[in-house]
C-alpha positions as CSV (number, residue, x, y, z in Angstrom):
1,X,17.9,-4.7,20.6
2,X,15.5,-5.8,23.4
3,X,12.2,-5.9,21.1
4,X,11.7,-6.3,17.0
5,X,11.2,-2.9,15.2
6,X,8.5,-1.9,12.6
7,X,9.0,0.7,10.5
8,X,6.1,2.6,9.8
9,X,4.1,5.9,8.5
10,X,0.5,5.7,8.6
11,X,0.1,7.2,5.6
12,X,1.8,4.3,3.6
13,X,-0.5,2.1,2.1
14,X,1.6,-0.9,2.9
15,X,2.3,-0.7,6.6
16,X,-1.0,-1.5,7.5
17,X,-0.6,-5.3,6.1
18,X,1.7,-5.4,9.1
19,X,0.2,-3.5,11.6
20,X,-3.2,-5.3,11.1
21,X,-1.3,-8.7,11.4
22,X,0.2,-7.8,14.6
23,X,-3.5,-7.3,15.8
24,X,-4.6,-10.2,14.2
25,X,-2.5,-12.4,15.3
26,X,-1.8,-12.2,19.0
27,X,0.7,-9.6,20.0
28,X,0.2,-7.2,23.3
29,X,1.1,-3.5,22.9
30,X,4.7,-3.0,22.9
31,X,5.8,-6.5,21.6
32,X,7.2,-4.8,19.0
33,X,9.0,-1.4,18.7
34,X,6.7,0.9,16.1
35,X,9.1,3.5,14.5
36,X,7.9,6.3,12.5
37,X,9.4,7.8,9.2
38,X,7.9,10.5,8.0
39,X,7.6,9.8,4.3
40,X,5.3,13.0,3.5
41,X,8.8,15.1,4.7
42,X,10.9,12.9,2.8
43,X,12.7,11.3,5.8
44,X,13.3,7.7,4.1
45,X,15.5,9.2,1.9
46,X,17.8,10.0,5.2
47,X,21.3,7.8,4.7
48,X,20.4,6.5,8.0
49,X,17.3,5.4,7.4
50,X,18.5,3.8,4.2
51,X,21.3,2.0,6.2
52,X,18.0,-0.1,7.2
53,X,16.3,-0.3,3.7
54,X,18.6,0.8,0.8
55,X,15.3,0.4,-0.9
56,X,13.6,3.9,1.1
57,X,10.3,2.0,1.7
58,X,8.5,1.1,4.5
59,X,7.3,-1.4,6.2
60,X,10.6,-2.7,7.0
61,X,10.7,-5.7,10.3
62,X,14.0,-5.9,12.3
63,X,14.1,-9.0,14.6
64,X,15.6,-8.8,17.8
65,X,19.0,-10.5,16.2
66,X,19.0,-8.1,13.6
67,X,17.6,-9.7,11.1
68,X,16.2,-7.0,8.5
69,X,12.9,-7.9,6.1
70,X,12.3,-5.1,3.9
71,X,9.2,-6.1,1.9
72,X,5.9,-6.0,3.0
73,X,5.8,-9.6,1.9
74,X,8.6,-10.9,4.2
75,X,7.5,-8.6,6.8
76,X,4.1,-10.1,7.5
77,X,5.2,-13.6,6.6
78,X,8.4,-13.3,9.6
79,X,5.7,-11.1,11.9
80,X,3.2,-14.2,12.0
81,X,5.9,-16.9,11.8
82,X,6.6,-15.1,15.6
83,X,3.4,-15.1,16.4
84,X,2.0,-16.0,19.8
85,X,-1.6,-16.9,17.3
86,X,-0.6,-16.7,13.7
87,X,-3.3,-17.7,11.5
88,X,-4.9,-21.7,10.9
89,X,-3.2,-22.0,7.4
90,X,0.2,-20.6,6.4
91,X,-1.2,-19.0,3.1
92,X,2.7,-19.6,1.8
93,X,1.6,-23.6,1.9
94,X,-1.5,-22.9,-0.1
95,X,-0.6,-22.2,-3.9
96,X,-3.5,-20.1,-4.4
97,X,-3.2,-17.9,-1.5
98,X,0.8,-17.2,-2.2
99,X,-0.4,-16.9,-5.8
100,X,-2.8,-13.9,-4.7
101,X,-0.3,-12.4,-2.0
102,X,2.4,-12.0,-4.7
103,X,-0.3,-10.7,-7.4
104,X,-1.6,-8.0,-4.9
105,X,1.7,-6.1,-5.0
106,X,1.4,-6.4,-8.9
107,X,2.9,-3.2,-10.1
108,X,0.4,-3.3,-12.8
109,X,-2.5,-2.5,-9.9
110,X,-0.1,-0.4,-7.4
111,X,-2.2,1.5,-5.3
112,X,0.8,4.2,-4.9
113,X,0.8,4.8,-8.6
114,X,-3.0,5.2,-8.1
115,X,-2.2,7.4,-5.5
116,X,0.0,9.9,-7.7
117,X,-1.3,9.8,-11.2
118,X,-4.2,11.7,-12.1
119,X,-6.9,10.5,-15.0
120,X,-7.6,14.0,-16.6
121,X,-7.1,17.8,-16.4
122,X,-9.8,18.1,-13.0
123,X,-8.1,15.1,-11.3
124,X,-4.5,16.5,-12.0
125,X,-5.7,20.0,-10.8
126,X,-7.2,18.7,-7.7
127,X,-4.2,16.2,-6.9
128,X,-1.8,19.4,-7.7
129,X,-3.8,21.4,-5.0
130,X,-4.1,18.5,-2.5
131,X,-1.8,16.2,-0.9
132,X,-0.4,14.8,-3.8
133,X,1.3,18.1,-4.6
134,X,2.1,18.6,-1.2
135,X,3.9,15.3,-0.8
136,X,6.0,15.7,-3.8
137,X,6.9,19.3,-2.8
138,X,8.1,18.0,0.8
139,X,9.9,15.2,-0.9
140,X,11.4,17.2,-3.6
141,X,13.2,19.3,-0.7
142,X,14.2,16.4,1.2
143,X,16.0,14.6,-2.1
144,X,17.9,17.9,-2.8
145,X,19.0,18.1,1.0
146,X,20.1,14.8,1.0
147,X,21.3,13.6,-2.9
148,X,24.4,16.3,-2.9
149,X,25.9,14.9,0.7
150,X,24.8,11.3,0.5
151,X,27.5,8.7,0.9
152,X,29.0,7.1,-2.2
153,X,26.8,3.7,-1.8
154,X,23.4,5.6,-1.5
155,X,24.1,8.4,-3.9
156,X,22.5,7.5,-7.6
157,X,19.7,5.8,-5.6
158,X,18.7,9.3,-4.6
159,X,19.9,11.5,-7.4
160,X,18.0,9.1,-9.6
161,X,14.7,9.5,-7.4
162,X,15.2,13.4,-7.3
163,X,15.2,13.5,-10.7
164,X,12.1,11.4,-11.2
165,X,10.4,12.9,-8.3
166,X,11.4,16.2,-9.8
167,X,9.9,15.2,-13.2
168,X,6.1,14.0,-11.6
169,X,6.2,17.8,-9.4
170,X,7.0,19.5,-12.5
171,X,3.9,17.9,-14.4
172,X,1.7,19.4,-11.3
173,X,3.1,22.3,-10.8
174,X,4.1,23.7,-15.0
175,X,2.3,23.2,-18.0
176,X,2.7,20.0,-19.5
177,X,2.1,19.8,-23.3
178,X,-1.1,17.6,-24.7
179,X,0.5,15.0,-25.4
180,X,2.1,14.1,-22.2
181,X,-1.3,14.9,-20.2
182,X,-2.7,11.9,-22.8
183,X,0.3,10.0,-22.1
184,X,0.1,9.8,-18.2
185,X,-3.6,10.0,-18.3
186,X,-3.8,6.7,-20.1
187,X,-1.3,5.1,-17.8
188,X,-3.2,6.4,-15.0
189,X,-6.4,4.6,-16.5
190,X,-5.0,1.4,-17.7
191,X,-3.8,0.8,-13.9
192,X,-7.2,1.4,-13.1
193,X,-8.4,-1.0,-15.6
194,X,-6.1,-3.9,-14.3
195,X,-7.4,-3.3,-10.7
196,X,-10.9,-3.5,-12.1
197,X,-10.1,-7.5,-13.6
198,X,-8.3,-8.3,-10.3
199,X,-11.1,-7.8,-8.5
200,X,-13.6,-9.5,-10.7
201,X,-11.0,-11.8,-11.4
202,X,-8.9,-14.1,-8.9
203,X,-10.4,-11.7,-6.1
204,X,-14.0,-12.9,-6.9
205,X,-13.0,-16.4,-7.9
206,X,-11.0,-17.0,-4.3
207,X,-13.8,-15.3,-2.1
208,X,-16.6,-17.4,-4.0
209,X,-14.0,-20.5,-3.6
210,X,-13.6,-20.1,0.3
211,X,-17.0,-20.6,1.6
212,X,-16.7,-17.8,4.0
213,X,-15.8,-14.0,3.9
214,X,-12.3,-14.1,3.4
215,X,-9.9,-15.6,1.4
216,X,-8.9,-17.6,4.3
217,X,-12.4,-19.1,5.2
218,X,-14.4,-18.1,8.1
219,X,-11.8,-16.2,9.7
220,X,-9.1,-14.1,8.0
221,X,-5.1,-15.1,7.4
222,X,-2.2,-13.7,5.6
223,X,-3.5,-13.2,2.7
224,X,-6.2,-11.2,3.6
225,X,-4.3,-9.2,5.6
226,X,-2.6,-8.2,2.3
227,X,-6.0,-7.8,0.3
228,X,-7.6,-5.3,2.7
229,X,-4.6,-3.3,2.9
230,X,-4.7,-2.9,-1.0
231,X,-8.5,-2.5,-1.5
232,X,-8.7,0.1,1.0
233,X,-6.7,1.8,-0.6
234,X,-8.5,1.9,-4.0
235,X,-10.9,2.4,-2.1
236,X,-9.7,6.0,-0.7
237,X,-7.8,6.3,-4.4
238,X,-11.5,6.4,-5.9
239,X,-12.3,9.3,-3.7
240,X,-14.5,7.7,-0.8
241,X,-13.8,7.5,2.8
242,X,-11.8,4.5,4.3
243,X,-15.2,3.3,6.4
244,X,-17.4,3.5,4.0
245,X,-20.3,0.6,3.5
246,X,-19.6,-1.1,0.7
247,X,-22.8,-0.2,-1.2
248,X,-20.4,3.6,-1.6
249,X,-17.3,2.0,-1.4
250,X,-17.7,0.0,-4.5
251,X,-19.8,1.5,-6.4
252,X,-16.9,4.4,-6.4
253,X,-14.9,1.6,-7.6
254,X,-16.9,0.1,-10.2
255,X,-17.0,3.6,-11.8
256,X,-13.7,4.1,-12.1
257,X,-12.6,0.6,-13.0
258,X,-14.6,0.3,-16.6
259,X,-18.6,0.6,-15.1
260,X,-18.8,-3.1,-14.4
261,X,-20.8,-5.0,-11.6
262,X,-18.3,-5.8,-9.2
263,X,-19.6,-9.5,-7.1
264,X,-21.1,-9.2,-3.9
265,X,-18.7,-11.3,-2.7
266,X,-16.5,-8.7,-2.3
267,X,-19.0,-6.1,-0.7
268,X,-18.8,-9.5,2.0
269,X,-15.1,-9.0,2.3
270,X,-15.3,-5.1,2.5
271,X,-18.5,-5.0,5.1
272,X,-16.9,-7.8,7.2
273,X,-13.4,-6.2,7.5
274,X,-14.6,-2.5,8.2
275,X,-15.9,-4.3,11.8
276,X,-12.7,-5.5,12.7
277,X,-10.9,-4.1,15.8
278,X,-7.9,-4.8,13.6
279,X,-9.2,-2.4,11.0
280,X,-10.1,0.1,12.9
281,X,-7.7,0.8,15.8
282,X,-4.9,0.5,12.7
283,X,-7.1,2.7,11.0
284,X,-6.9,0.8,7.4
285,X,-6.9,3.1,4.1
């Protein structure tokens, strides 16, 4: 392999934390190989792609010696290690900062599950109608392409997410009961709620903390790199568009996270990152 590899689909909220490193942080065009799977047609559920990840995610970084990192996590922290100018402070040296990385990919906030789940009957109508239905239509197909075929290692991995990809299309496309609308509904808000405290929380407690408008300081590091990927994507998941000031931006936010002022601090964060080459040539959302 003559350069690294980066998985990637723009779509997929994670990838950007990646991409916007790579811009970040020093690397010319083609340093690294960027490789496409098309997650809205189901293509990471290919056995060869899961060869790479057995986990079907992306981003995944392959080093030049074959070295896989299958996490967003260990992606970005191995894509700056390389670095011709990773950032001033290694955020994994700073207890705070590898407090927050590790609490953005909190499953309790998970901007995917945001993604998915609708909050009531017009959101799960609209979603149904949208891309959500679309992308678990695609990906429906895909798993029942692939499942029956799949070799022995990889096949309960995707019978299993056929089945519970099956189960989320089915309560979009039929006619769920009452009580399971209430049910998912409720999930779908109480994911909403956590985001809500992480952002007035240890968001708003590191920003105000760092003297400057990012977690890092003055100028942004890993750990921002992780936060921007994330909010944006709230961000979009509350209906607004990716660039918007943060006066919209939040405010779209605050509604759906419980109605609560949301700090200025982090209308700093938002306003300063949306001028960023690095979020706009790797078009964050």
């Amino acid at each position: 392999m003559s350069k690294p590899i980066l998985y990637t689909f723009a779509g997929s909220v994670w990838v950007h934390a990646p991409l916007v490193a790579i811009t970040e942080s020093g690397y010319a065009p083609g340093d690294i190989t960027l490789e496409t799977v098309n997650l809205a047609q189901g293509a990471n559920f290919n056995p060869e792609f899961l060869k790479v990840n057995p986990n079907g995610t992306v981003p995944v970084f392959v080093t030049t010696d074959g070295h896989k990192y299958e996490s967003t996590i260990s992606s970005v922290k191995e894509i700056l290690k390389r670095a011709p100018k990773p950032p001033k402070h290694d955020a994994h040296h700073t207890h705070e900062l590898d407090k927050i990385i590790k609490e953005i990919h909190n499953p309790a906030h998970d901007p995917n599950d945001l993604f998915f789940l609708p909050v009531d009957d017009a959101d799960r109508e609209a979603k149904a109608k949208g891309i959500v239905g679309g992308f678990l239509a695609n990906r429906q197909k895909a798993l029942e392409a692939f499942a029956p075929d799949a070799p022995a290692e990889f096949k309960a991995f995707l019978e299993g997410k056929q089945r519970a990809n099956g189960h989320l299309l089915e309560f979009f496309t039929g006619n769920p009961d009452q009580e399971a609308r209430t049910a998912l509904y409720t999930s779908a808000q109480q994911l909403w709620d956590h985001a809500g405290q992480f952002i007035r929380g240890e968001v708003t407690h590191l920003l105000k903390k760092s003297n400057g408008s990012y977690l890092n300081g003055q100028e942004p590091g890993e750990a921002d790199y992780h936060l921007i990927t994330w909010l944006a994507r709230i961000i979009t998941n509350a209906g607004v568009q990716p660039n918007s000031i943060s006066g919209v931006a939040l405010k779209a936010v605050q509604e759906r996270t419980g109605g609560q002022e949301i700090d200025p601090v982090v209308a700093g964060f938002w306003d300063s990152w949306t001028q960023r080459e690095s979020f706009k040539v790797n078009g964050v959302a």
